[in-house]
C-alpha positions in Angstrom: 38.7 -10.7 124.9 37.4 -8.0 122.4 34.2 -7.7 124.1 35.5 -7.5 127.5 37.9 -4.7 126.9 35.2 -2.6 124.8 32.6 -3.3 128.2 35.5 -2.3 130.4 36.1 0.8 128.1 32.1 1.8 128.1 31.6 1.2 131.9 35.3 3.0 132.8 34.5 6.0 130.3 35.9 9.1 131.7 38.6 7.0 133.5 39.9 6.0 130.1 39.3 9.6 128.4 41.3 10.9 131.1 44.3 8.5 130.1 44.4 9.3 126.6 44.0 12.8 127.4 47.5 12.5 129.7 49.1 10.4 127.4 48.5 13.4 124.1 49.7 15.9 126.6 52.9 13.4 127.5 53.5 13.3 123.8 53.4 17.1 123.2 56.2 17.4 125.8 58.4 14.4 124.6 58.5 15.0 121.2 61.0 17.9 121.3 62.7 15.8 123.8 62.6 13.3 120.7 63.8 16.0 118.2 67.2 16.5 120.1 68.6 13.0 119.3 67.7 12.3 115.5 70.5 11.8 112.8 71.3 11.1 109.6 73.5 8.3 109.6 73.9 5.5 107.0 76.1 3.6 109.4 75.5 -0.5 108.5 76.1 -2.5 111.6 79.7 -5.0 110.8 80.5 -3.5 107.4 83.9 -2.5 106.1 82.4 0.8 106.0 81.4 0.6 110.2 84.7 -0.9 110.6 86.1 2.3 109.3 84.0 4.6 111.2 84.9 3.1 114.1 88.9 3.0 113.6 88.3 6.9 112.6 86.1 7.4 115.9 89.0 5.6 118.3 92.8 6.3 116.1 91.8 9.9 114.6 88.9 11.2 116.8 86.6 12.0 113.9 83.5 10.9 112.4 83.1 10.8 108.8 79.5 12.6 108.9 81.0 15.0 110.4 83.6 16.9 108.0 82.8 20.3 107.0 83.3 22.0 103.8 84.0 25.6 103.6 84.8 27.1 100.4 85.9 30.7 99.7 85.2 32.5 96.3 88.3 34.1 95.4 88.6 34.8 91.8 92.3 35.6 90.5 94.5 36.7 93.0 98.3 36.2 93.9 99.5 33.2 95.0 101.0 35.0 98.6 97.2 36.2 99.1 95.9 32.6 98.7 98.5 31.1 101.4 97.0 34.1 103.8 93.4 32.9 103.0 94.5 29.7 104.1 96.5 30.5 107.1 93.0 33.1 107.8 90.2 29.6 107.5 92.6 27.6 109.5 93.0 30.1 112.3 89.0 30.3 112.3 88.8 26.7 111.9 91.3 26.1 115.2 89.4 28.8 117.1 85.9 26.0 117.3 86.5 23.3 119.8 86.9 19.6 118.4 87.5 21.2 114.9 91.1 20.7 112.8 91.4 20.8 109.3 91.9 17.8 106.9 92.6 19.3 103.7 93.1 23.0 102.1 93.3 23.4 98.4 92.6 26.3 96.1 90.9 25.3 92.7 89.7 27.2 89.6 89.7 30.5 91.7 88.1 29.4 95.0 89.5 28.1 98.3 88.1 24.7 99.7 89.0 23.6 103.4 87.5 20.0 104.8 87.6 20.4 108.6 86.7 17.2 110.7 84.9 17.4 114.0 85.2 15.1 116.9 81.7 14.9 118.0 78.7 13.2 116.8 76.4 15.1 114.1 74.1 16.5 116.0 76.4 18.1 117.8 78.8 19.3 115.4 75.7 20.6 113.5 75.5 23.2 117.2 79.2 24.2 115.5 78.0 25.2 112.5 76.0 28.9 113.3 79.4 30.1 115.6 82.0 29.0 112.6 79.8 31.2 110.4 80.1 34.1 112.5 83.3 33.7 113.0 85.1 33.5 109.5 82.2 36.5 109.0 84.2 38.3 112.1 87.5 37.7 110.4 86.5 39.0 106.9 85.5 36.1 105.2 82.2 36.6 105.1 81.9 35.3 101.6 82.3 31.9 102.7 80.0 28.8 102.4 79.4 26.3 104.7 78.5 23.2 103.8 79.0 19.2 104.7 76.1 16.9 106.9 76.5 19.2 110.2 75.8 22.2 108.0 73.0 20.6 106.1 71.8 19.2 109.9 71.9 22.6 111.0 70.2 24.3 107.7 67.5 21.1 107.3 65.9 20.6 110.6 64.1 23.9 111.1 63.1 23.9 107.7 62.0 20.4 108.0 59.9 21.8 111.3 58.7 24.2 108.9 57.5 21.4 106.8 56.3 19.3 108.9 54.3 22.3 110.3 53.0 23.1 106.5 52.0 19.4 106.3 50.0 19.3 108.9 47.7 22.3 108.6 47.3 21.2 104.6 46.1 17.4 106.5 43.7 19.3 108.7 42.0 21.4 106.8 41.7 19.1 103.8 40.8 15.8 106.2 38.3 18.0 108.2 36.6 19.7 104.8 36.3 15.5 103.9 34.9 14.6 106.8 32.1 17.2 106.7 31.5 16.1 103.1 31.5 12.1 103.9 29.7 12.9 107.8 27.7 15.8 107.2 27.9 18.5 109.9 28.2 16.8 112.9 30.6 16.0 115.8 31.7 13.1 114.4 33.8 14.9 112.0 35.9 15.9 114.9 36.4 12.4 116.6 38.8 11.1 114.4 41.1 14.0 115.2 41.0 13.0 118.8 41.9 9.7 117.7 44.7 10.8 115.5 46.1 13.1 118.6 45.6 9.9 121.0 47.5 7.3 118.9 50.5 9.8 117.7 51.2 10.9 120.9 52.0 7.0 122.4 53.6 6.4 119.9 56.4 9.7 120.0 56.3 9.0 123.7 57.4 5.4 123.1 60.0 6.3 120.1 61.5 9.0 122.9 61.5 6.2 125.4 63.8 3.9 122.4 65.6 6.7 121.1 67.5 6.8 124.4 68.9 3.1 123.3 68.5 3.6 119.8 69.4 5.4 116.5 66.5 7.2 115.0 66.6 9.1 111.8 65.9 12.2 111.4 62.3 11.8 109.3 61.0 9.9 112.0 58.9 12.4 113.5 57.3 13.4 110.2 56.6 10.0 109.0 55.0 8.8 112.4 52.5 12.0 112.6 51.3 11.9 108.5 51.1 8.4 108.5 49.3 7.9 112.0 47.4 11.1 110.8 45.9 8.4 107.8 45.8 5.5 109.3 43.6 7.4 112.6 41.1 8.7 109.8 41.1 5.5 108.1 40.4 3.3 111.1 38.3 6.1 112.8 36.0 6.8 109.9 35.3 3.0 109.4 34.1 2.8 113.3 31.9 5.9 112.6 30.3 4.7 109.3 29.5 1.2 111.2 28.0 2.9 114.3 26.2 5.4 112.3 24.9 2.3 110.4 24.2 0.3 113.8 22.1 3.1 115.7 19.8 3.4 111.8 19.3 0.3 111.2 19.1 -0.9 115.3 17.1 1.9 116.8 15.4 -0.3 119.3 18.2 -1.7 120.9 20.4 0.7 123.7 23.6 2.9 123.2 25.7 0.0 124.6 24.5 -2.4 122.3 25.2 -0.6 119.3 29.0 0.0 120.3 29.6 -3.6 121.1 27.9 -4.9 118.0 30.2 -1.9 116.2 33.4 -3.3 117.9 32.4 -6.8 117.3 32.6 -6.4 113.2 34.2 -2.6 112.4 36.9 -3.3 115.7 38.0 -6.8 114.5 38.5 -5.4 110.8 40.7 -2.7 112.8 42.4 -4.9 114.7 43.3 -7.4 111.9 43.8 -4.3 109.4 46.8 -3.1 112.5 48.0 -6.6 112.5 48.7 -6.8 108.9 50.4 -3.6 108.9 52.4 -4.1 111.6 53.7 -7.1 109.7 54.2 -5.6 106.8 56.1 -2.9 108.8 57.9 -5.2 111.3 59.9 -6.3 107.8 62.0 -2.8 108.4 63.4 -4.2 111.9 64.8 -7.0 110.3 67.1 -5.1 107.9 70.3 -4.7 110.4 70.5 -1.0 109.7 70.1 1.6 112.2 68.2 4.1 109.8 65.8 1.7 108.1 64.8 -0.2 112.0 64.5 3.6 113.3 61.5 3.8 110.5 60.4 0.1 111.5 59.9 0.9 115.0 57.8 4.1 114.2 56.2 2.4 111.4 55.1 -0.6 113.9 54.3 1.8 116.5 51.9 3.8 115.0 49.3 1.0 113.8 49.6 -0.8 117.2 49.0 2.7 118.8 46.1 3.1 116.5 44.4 -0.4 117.3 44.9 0.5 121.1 43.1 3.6 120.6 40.4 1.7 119.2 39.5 -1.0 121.3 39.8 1.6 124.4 39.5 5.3 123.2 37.0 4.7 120.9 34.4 3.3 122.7 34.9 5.0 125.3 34.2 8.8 123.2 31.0 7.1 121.8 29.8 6.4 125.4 30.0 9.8 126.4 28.8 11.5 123.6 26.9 8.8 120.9 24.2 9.9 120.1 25.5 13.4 119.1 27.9 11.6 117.2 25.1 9.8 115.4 23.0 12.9 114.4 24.2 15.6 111.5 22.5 18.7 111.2 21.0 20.0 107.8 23.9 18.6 105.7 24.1 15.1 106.6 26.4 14.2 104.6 27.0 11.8 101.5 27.6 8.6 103.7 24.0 9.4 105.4 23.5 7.3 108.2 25.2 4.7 106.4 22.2 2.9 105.5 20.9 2.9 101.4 23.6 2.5 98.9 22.9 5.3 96.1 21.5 4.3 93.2 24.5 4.7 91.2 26.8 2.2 93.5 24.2 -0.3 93.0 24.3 0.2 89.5 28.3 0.2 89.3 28.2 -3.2 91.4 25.5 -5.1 88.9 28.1 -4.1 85.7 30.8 -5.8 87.9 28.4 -8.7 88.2 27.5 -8.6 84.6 30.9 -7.9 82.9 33.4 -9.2 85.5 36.1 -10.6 82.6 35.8 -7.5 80.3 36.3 -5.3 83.8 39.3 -7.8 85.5 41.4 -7.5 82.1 40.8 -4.6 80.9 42.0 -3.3 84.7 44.6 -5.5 84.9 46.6 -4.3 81.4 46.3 -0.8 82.7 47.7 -1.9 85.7 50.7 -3.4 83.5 50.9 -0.5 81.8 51.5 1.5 85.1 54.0 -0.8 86.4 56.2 -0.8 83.1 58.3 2.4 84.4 59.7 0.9 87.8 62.2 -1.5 84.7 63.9 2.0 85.0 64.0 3.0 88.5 67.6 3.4 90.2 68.0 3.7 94.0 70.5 6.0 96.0 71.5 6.0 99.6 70.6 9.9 99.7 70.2 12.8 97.6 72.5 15.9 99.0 71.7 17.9 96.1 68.1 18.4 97.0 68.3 20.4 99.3 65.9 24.1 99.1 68.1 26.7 97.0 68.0 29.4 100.3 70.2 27.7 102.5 73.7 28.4 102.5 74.5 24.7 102.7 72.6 24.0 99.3 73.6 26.9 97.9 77.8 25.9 98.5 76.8 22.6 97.0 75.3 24.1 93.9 78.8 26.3 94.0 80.9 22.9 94.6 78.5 20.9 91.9 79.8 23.4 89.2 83.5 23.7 89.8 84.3 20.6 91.2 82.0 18.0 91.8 79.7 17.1 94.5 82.1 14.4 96.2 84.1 17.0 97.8 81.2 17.3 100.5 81.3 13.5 101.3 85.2 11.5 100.6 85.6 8.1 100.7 88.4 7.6 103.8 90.7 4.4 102.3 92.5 3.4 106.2 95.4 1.2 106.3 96.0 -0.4 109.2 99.7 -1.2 109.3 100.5 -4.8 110.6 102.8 -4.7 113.7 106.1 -6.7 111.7 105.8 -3.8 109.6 106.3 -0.9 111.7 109.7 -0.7 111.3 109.4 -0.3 107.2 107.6 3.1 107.3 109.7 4.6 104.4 108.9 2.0 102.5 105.4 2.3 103.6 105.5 5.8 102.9 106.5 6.0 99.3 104.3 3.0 98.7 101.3 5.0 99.8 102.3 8.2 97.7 101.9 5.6 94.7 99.1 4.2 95.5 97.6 7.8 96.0 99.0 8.8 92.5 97.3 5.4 91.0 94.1 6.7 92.9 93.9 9.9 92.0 94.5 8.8 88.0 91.1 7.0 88.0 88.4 8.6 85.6 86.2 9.1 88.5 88.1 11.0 91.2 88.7 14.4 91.3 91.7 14.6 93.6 93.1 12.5 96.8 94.6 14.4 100.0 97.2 12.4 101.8 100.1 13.1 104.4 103.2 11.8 106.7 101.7 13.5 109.6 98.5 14.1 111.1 95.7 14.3 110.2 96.7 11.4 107.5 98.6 9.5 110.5 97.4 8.6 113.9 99.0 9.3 117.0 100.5 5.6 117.4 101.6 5.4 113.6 99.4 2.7 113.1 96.7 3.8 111.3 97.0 6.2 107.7 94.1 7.6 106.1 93.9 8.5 102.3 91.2 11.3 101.6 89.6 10.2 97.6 87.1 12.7 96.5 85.4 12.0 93.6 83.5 14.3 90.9 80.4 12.9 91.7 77.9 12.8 94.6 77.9 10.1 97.5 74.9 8.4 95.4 75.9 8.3 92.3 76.1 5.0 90.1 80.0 6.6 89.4 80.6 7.1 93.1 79.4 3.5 93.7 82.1 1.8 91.4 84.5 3.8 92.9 84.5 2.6 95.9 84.2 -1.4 94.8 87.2 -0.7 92.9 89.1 0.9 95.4 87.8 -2.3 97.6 88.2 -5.5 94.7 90.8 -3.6 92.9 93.4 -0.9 93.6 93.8 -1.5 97.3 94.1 -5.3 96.9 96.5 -5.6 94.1 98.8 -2.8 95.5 102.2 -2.8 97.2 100.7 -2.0 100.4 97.9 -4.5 100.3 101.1 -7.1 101.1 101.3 -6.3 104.4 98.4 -4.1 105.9 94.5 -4.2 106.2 92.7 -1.8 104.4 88.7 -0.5 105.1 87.0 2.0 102.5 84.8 4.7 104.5 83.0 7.7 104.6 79.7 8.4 103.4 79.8 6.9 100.1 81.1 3.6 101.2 78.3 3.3 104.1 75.8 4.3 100.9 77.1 1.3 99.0 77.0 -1.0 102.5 73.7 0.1 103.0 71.8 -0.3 99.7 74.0 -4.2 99.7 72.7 -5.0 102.7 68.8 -4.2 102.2 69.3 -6.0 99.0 70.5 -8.6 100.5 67.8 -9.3 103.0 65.0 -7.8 101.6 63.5 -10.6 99.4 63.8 -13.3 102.6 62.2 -10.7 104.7 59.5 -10.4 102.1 59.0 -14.5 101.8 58.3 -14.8 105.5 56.1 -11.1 105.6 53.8 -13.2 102.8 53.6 -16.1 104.3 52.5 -14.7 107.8 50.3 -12.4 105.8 48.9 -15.1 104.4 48.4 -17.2 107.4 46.2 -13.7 108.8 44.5 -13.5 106.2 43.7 -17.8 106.1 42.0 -17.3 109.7 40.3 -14.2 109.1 38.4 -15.1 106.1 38.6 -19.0 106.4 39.6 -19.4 102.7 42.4 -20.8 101.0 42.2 -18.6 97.9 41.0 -15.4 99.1 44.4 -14.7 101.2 46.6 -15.7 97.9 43.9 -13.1 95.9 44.8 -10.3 98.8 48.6 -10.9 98.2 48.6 -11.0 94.2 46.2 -7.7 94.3 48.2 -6.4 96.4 51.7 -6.5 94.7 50.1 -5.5 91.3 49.2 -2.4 93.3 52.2 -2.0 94.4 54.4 -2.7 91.4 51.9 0.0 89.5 52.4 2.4 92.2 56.3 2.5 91.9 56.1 2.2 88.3 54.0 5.5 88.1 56.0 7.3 90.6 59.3 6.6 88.7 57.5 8.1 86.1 56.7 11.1 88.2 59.9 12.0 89.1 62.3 10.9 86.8 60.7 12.4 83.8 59.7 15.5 85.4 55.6 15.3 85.8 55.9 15.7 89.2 57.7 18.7 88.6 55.6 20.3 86.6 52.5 19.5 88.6 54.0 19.9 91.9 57.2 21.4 92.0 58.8 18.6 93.1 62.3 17.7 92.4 63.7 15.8 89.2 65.5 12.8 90.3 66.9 10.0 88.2 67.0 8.0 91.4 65.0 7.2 94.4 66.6 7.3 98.0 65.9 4.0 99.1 64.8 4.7 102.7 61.6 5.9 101.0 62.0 2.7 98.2 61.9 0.2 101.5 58.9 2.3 103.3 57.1 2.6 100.6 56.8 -1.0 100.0 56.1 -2.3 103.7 53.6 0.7 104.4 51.5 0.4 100.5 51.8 -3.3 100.9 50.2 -3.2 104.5 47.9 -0.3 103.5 46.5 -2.6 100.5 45.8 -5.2 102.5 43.8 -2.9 105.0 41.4 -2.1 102.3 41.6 -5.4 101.1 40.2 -6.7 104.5 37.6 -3.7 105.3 35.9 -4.5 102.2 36.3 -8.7 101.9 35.4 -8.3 105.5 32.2 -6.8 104.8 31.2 -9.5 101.9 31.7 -12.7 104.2 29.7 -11.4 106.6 26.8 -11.7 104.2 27.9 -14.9 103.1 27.8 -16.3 106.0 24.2 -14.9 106.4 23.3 -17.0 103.6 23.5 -14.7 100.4 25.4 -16.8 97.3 28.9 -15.4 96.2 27.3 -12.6 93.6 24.9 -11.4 96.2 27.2 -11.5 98.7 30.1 -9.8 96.7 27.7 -7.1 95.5 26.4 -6.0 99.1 29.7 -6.2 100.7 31.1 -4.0 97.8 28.4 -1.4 98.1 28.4 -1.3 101.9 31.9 -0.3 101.6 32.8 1.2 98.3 31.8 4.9 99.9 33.6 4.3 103.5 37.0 2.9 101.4 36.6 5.2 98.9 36.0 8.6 101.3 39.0 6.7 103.9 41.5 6.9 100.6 40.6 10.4 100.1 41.3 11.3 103.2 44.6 9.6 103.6 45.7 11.4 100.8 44.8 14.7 101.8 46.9 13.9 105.2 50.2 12.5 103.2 50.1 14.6 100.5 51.8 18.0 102.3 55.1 15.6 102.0 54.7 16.0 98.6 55.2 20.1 98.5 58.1 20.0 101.4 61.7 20.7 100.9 63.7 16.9 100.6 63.5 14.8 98.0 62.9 11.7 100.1 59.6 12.9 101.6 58.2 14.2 98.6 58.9 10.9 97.3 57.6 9.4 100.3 54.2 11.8 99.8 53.8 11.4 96.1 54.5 7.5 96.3 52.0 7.0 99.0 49.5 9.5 97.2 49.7 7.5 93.9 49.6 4.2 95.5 46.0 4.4 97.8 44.3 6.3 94.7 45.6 3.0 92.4 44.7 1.0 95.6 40.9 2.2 96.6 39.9 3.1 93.1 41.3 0.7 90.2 42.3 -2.2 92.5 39.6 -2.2 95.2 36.6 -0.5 93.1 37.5 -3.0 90.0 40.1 -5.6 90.3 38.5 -7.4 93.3 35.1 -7.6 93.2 35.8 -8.4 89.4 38.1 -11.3 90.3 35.7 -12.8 92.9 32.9 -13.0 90.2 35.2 -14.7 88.5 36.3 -17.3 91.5 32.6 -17.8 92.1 32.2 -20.2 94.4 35.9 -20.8 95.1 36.0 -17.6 97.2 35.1 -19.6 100.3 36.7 -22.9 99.6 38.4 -24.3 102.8 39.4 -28.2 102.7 38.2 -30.2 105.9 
């Protein structure tokens, strides 16, 4: 199959360049189609807190993602000219379609008013820009906006802006590696072609799903810095073995050395994608719109990637192979790929010689590096990081200081009144005004908003709503046990809970729902991911131990990498190095990437280099020989890959958001860990030490 489709892609050349070069200009055009339907939300399919979104979306006409804080600076003034400033916000308020206001309150000298819109974030967020004007119109000028359809509005050109950054800092710091691995020669530009070719199907695809889907709004980022790695990766490997094929092959034709490149680089690529896309296909699984959004893009992208391999690929080194194969006066320090340097052959013989002292001594550090992830606390979202110059962050800061951050995000407690009550509603009434007075007593809350009328009742009477804001943000470990009390608790054990349903909302409630349910599934999820792994990995190397090895390597890795970066930023070395944020908790979106993408990523090193050591068992060399030349073969290719997927993730780490410089520094830490300790010591260490046991399969 393999051989036929690289034939077909040789003899059908320009026919296939033509393709790709219609499907990178479809992807151009779609992917600001693509930008005009991401989101935020934290919704969890079936959870009390969906259940509550979706009474608010059909008995109040309101989304919870959507309220909007604005909060007026006042100072000491009479009480006459505060009931003016509020009948002032309200008249602007009323003035912006689908807008009504929730709750007005004037505290330690400035004015806060929660509006709620009607429509869906991204287009409340289009609200947002007119509101300003207007109160600015009015003479309140002074005013903040804030809430998600302010920070929607604020984030996503800044996030552009990023994204933007990112890129160029990938470029030019991928394309300076490159020269240095390739030398100067063409071939430093194929694997930007590549990149281009597989990032582009997959944005076209993602526009296709986002139609029928939810996709969050990082998706864009993530798909381009990650495909940008994995296309150097994959790209760079094809290179090194062609380059390797036309040295050490000269006699045979131009042809010959691409299928014999496809044959052994394009298999490792296609089982590398495989495992990835496993590793990523755990993210679908999670039955939450925002994680799947990342699974799809996340098993997208290597799919894309293989695709542009078996097809793409061979069809650039057709047309233009032997330029690809030359370099002109630097050559680079992968020459030709032929002759290990003397000091690789040198590093591999201590391996041989010392494989114990090198294994533990690697392993404890290892240890070590894992040791900080015993403090590492997860959190739906961080709101407060958020860059200083936008008006939205800089209300928040204002809020965070007076009042508390849970102003911008309330949990909604909704009643649901049973029908054989209906006719009690006085009793109902003065039941609720002492369940709000029990509420608003609690340690953690710093006021509650409730009424007879609307917007606390629905038009039918049916439905109340109780506003609880609490002193702390929607992530917060405080926040949290709010709401589980208000749901095992207060709500329960009060008079009302005798005869009416109640559901706990908003956006803190849908932050506990969602951190639940990934718990929840995750470590199932991760049993079957191993095992199929695992099952890859059997056929591939026909071993029984080797696949186990790949999976224990590979969770060491990854338990060092999220040790060091809770390190990083809770403790403020990231900030200090990289001006990052200091964060007590990591936004677990990133947690849950993290893991699928390092885990997949360690096994694609894993398999480039073990890949490259059976093949020279199987010609006959015993286990140290064969360990030894498959390690040196590859050490430079792995080692140049790593550094070049860390230049293209690492402008996440100097954005804006806290979640994609956690994302970036996570993902930086974990492939230097993974290609330099791990691959360059732990492995080749630990198959000394197997010996013979490397290639044991029973009959």
């Amino acid at each position: 199959m393999l051989a036929r489709i690289t034939d077909f892609s040789i003899r059908a050349r320009v026919i296939v360049a033509i393709g790709w070069i219609v499907i990178i200009l479809a992807g151009v055009v779609t992917s600001s189609d693509l930008n005009s339907r991401l989101t935020t939300s934290l919704t969890v399919p079936n959870s009390e807190s969906a259940i509550a979104e979706q009474i608010l979306n059909s008995e109040f006409s309101e989304n919870s993602e959507s309220l909007i804080t604005i909060t007026y600076k006042f100072g000491t003034i009479p009480k006459a000219e505060i009931e003016l400033l509020k009948s002032q916000t309200s008249r602007v308020v009323s003035d912006i379609s689908g807008l009504s206001i929730v709750e007005q309150r004037a505290i330690g000298g400035t004015l806060f008013t929660i509006a709620s819109s009607a429509k869906v974030l991204p287009v409340a967020a289009l609200d947002i820009e007119p509101l300003r004007d207007t109160l600015k119109e009015n003479g309140l000028g002074i005013s903040q906006v804030s809430g998600p359809p302010a920070i929607y509005a604020d984030v996503k050109p800044i996030l552009g802006s990023d994204l933007a950054r990112g890129q160029i800092i990938a470029i030019i710091a991928a394309l300076a590696l490159l020269i240095l691995t390739l030398g100067f020669s063409l071939s430093a530009f194929l694997p930007f072609i590549f990149a281009a070719a597989s990032i582009a199907l997959t944005l076209s695809i993602l526009d296709l799903l986002s139609h029928y889907f939810l996709m969050v709004l990082y998706l864009p980022s993530v798909v381009e810095l990650i495909g940008f790695g994995l296309a150097i990766d994959y790209s760079l490997l094809i290179l090194h073995r062609y380059r390797s094929e036309a040295a050490l092959n000269p006699e045979l034709k131009k042809p010959d050395w691409i299928a014999k490149t496809l044959q052994t680089a394009g298999r490792t690529v296609l089982i590398s994608s495989l495992t990835i896309t496993l590793a990523l296909s755990t993210l679908l699984f999670i039955p939450v719109p925002f994680i799947r959004s990342l699974g799809m893009g996340g098993v997208l992208v290597p799919i894309s990637s293989a695709l542009a391999t078996l097809t793409l690929v061979p069809a650039l080194l057709a047309l233009f192979g032997e330029r690809l194969s030359q370099s002109y006066k630097f050559h680079g320090l992968l020459r030709l790929g032929t002759a290990p340097g003397p000091m690789i052959l040198r590093f591999a013989a201590q391996i041989v010689r010392a494989p114990k002292r090198i294994f533990f001594g690697t392993l404890t550090l290892l240890i070590l590096f894992a040791l900080p992830i015993m403090a590492m606390q997860v959190t739906p979202s961080s709101l407060t990081s958020l860059p200083s110059e936008l008006e939205s962050a800089r209300a928040i800061s204002a809020i965070s200081t007076q009042v508390g951050e849970g102003v911008i995000t309330p949990i909604v407690v909704l009643g649901e009144i049973e029908s054989a009550s209906l006719g009690n509603l006085s009793s109902i009434s003065q039941d609720r005004l002492t369940l709000a007075s029990q509420i608003s007593q609690l340690p953690g809350v710093l006021t509650v908003a409730q009424g007879d009328r609307a917007p606390y009742i629905n038009q039918s009477g049916s439905y109340f709503r109780i506003f609880v804001f609490s002193k702390s943000s929607l992530g917060s470990a405080e926040t949290r046990d709010l709401v589980k009390q208000l749901r095992e608790r207060y709500l329960p054990e009060s008079e009302l809970g005798k005869y009416m349903n109640f559901y706990v909302g908003g956006a803190p409630a849908q932050g506990v729902d969602l951190i639940s349910m990934i718990l929840k599934h995750l470590p199932f999820i991760a049993m079957g991911l191993i095992l199929l792994i695992y099952l890859v990995l059997l056929r591939t190397f026909k071993s029984i131990l080797l696949p186990l090895k790949a999976i224990v390597l590979g969770a060491i890795s990854l338990a060092a990498s999220l040790g060091l970066l809770v390190l990083f930023m809770k403790y403020g070395i990231a900030k200090a190095l990289f001006g990052t944020y200091q964060l007590d908790q990591i936004e677990i979106w990133a947690l849950v990437f993290l893991v699928a993408i390092l885990f997949g990523v360690s096994m694609d090193y894993e398999i480039f280099i073990v890949s490259r050591m059976r093949e020279a068992w199987l010609r006959g060399e015993d286990n140290a020989s064969a360990i030894s030349e498959g390690f040196v073969r590859t050490l430079g290719v792995v080692t140049a890959a790593a550094a070049i997927f860390i230049a293209a993730v690492s402008g996440f780490i100097f954005g804006h958001f806290a979640g994609l410089q956690e994302l970036g520094l996570g993902l930086t830490l974990a492939v230097l860990i993974d290609a330099t300790l791990v691959r360059a010591l732990l492995l080749p260490s630990a198959m000394v030490l197997l010996g013979k046991w490397n290639w044991w399969l029973p009959k």
